[in-house]
C-alpha positions as CSV (number, residue, x, y, z in Angstrom):
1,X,12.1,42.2,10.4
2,X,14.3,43.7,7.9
3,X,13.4,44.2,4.1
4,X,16.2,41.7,3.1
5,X,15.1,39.0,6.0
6,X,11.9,39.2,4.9
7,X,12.8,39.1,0.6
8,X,14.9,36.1,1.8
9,X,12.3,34.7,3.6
10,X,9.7,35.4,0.3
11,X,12.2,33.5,-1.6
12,X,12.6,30.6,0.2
13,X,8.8,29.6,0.8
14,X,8.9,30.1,-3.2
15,X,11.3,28.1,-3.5
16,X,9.9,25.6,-1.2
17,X,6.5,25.3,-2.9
18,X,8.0,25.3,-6.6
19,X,10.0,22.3,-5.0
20,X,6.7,20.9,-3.5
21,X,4.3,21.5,-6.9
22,X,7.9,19.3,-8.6
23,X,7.7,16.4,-6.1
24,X,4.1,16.4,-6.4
25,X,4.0,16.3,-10.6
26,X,6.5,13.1,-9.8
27,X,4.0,11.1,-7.5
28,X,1.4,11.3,-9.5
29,X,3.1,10.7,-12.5
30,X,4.9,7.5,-11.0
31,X,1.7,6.6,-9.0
32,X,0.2,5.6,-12.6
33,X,2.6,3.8,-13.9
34,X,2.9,2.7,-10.4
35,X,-0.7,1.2,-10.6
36,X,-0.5,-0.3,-14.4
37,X,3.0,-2.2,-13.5
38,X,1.2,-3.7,-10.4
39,X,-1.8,-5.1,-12.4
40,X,0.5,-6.1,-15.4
41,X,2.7,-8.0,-13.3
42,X,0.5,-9.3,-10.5
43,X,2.9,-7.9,-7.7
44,X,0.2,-7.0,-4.9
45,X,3.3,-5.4,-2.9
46,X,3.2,-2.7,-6.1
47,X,-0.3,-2.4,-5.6
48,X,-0.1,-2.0,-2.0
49,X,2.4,0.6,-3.0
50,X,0.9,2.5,-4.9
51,X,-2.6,3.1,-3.5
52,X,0.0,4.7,-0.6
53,X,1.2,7.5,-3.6
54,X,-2.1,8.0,-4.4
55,X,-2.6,8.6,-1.3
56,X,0.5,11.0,-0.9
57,X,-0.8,12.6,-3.8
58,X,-3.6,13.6,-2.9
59,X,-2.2,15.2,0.5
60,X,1.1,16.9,-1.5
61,X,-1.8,18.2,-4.0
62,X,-3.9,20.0,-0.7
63,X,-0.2,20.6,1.0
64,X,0.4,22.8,-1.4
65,X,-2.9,24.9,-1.5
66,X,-2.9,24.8,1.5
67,X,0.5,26.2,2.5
68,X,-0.8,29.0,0.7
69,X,-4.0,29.5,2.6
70,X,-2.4,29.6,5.6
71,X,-0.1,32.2,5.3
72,X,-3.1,34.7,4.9
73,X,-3.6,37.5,7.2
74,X,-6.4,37.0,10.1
75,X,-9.5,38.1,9.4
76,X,-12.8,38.5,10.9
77,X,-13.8,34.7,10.6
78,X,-10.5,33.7,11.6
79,X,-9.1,35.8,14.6
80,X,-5.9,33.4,14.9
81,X,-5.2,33.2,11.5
82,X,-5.2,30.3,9.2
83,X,-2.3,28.7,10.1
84,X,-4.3,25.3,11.1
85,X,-5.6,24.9,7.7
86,X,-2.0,23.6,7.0
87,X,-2.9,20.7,9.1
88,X,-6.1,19.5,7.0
89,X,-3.5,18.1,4.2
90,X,-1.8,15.9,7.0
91,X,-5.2,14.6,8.6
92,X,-6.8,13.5,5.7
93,X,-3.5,11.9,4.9
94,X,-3.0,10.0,7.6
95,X,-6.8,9.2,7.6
96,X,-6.5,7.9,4.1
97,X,-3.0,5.6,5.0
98,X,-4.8,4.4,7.8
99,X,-7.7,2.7,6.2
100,X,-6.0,1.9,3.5
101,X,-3.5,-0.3,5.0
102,X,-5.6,-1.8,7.5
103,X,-7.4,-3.1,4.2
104,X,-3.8,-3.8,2.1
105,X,-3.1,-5.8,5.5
106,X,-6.1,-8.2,5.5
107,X,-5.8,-8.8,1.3
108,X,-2.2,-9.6,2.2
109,X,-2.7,-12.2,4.7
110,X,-5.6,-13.5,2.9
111,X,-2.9,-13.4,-0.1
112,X,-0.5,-15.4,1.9
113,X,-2.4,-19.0,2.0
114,X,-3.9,-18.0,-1.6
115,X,-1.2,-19.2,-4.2
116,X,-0.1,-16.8,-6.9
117,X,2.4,-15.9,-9.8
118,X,4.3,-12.7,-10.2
119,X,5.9,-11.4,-13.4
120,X,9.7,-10.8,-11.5
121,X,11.2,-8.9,-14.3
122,X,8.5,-6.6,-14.5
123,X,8.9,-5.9,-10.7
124,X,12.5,-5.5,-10.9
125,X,11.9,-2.5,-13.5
126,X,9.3,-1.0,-11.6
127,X,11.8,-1.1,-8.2
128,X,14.4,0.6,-10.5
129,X,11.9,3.2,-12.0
130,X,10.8,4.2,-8.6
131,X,13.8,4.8,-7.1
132,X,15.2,6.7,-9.7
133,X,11.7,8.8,-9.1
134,X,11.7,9.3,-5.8
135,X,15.5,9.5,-5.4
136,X,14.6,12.5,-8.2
137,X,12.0,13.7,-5.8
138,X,14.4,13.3,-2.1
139,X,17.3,15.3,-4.0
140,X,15.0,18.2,-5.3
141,X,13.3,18.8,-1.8
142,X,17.4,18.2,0.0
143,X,18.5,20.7,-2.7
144,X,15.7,23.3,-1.7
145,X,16.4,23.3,1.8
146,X,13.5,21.4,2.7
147,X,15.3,20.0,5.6
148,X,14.8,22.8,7.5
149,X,11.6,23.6,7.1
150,X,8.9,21.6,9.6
151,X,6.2,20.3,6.6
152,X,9.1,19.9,3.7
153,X,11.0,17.9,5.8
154,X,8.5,15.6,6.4
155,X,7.5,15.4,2.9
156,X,11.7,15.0,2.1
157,X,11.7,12.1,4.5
158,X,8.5,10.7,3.2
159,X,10.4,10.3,0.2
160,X,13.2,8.5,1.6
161,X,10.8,6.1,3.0
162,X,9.2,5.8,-0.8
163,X,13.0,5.0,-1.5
164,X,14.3,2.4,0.9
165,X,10.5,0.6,0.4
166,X,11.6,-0.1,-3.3
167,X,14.9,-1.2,-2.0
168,X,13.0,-3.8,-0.6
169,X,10.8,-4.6,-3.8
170,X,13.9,-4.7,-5.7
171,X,15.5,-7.1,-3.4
172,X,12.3,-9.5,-3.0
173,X,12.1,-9.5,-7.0
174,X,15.6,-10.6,-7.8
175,X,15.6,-12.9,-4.5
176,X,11.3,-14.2,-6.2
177,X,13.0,-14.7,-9.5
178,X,16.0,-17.1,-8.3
179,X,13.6,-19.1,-5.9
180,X,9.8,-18.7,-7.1
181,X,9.0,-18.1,-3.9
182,X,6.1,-16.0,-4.7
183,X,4.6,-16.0,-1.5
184,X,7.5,-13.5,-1.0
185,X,5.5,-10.5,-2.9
186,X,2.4,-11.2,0.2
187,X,5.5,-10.4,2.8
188,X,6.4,-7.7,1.0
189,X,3.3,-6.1,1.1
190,X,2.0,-6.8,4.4
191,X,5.6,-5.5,5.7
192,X,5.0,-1.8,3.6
193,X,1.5,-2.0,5.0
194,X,2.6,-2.4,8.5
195,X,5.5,0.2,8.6
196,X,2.7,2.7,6.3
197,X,0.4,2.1,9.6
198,X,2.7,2.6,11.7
199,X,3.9,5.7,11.1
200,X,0.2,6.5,10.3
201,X,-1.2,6.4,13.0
202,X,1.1,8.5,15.6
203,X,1.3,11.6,12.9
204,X,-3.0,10.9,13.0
205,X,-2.7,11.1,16.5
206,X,-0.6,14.6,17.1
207,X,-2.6,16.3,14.7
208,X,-5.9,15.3,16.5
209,X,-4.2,16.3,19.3
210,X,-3.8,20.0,18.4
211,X,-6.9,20.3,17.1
212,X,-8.4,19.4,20.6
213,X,-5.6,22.3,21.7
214,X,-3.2,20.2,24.1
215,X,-0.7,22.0,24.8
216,X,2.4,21.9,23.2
217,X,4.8,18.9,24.3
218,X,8.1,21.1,23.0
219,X,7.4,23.4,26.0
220,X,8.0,22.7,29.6
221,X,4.5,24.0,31.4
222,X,6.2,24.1,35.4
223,X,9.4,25.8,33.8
224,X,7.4,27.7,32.3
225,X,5.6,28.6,35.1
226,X,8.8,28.6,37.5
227,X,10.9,31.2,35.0
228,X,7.4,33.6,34.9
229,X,6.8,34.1,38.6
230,X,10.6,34.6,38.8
231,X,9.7,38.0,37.0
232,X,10.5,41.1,39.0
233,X,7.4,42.2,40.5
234,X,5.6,39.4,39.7
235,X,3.8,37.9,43.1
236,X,1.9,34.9,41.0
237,X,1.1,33.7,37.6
238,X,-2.3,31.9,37.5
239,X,-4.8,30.9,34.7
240,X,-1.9,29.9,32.7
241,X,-3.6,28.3,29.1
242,X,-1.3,27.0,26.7
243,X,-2.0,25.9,23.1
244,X,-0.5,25.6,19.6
245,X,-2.0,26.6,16.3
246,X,-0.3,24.3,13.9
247,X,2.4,22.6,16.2
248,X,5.2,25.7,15.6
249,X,2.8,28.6,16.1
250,X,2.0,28.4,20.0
251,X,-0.8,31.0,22.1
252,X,-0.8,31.8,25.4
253,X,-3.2,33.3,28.1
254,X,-2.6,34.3,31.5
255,X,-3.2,36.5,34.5
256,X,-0.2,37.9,36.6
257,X,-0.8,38.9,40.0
258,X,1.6,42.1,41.1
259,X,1.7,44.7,44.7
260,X,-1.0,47.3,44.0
261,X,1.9,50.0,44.5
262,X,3.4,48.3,41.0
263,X,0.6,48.8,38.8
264,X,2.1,51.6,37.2
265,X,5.1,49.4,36.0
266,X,2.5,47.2,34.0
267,X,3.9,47.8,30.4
268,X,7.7,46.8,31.3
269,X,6.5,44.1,33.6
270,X,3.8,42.6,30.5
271,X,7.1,43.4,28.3
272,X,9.2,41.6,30.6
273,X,6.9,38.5,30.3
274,X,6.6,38.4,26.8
275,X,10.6,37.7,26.8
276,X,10.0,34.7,28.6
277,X,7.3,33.7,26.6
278,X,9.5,34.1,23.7
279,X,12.6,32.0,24.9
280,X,9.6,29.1,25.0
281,X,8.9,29.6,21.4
282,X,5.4,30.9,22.5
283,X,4.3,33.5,19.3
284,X,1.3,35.5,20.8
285,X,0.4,35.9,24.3
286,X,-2.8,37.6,25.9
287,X,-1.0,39.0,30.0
288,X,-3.5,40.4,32.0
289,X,-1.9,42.3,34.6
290,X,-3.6,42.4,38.0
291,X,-3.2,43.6,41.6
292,X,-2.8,41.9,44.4
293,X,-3.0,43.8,48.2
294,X,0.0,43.5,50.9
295,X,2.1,42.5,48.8
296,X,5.9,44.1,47.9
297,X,8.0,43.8,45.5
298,X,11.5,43.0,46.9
């Protein structure tokens, strides 16, 4: 890597987590006021709302300490790195959603057949205070070049989402104040609730999913397999193990099987692999070259 790559590469994760430390000092800021507008007004969609920033708080809080922890060097405790520690932040955020909007979904369905007032112009505010927050927030992380970096781009969408969902709170406010339909607010909180959930629980489920090391689904295991034993002096590949560290960072292990009278070509045929290996995005790779008996290499 070249001194200027990697100064430009320095830069940018600074850049990144100044960006991240900005969109986190907004959340939590608007999460408050986010929390006293919902009581004051009576809006349970607010509330709903904003036990989700709290929420996102928290994990933009541990994102960000964590982004820093994992860029350590391995050490003795931790052979691979600490790359997975960059996950923690988006479990126990998608832990936290989860409950919390399985509860926010029962309250608002209960809410539904209980009758109730709303202040509208109070929620009207609110919808206009948080988008001009998290539009703040989206435009920061865009600015950065967030987009193309795997956990800023999620937070950058995540703040899109936050966006669009006070559309919707906006809309149901002006629409509650010309009607007094109040029941309205219920629908607009069971309907955040739901679409919280349901992003939820998929990003829950591809993180547990790496930590019980499946392999990667970005990489194509028989191609894999098929472009390997095409190697040149390569009779088989077998024990083939395939994992990912943090969902970008992916391990392999394997044994390759080549004509004893080949052996001493095992450093270009090992080298040879490892280009494979990289055209699969696959970072570190343990090749143990063996030999095999009767066997020629055509």
């Amino acid at each position: 890597m070249s001194t200027h790559h990697h100064t430009h590469h320095h830069t940018h994760i600074h850049s990144n987590l100044k960006e991240m430390k900005t969109a986190f000092g907004l959340n939590l800021f608007f999460t408050i006021i986010e929390f006293v507008g919902g009581i004051l007004t009576g809006s349970f969609a607010i509330i709903t709302d904003a036990f989700h920033d709290l929420g996102d708080s928290i994990a933009l809080g541990l994102a960000i300490w964590l982004e820093k922890y994992a860029n350590r060097k391995p050490s003795e405790q931790y052979t691979y790195g600490y790359r997975r520690f960059s996950l923690l932040s988006a479990y126990i955020l998608s832990t936290i959603l989860i409950i919390g909007s399985v509860i926010m979904i029962y309250n608002a369905v209960e809410k539904l057949f209980t009758p109730y007032q709303v202040t509208t112009w109070g929620m009207i505010l609110l919808a206009l205070f948080g988008l001009l927050i998290n539009g703040i927030a989206f435009w920061r992380m865009h600015q950065s070049g967030a987009k193309n970096q795997y956990n800023s781009r999620a937070m950058m969408l995540h703040f899109l989402e936050d966006v669009l969902g006070w559309v919707a709170v906006l809309v149901g406010g002006v629409v509650i104040y010309f009607t007094q339909w109040f029941w309205i607010d219920a629908i607009l909180s069971l309907g955040i609730a739901t679409f919280i959930l349901y992003n939820a629980i998929p990003n829950w489920l591809n993180v547990t999913k790496i930590f019980l090391q499946k392999a990667p689904e970005q990489v194509n295991l028989k191609e894999l397999t098929k472009q390997l034993q095409a190697t040149q002096c390569v009779v088989n590949i077998h024990k083939l193990q395939l994992w990912t560290q943090d969902g970008h960072s992916h391990v392999a292990t394997m044994h390759a099987l080549v004509s004893q009278d080949r052996l001493s070509q095992t450093d270009s045929i090992r080298k040879q692999l490892q280009e494979v290996l990289h055209n699969f995005h696959i970072n570190q790779a343990i090749i143990q070259v063996e030999a095999i008996c009767n066997e020629k290499c055509e």
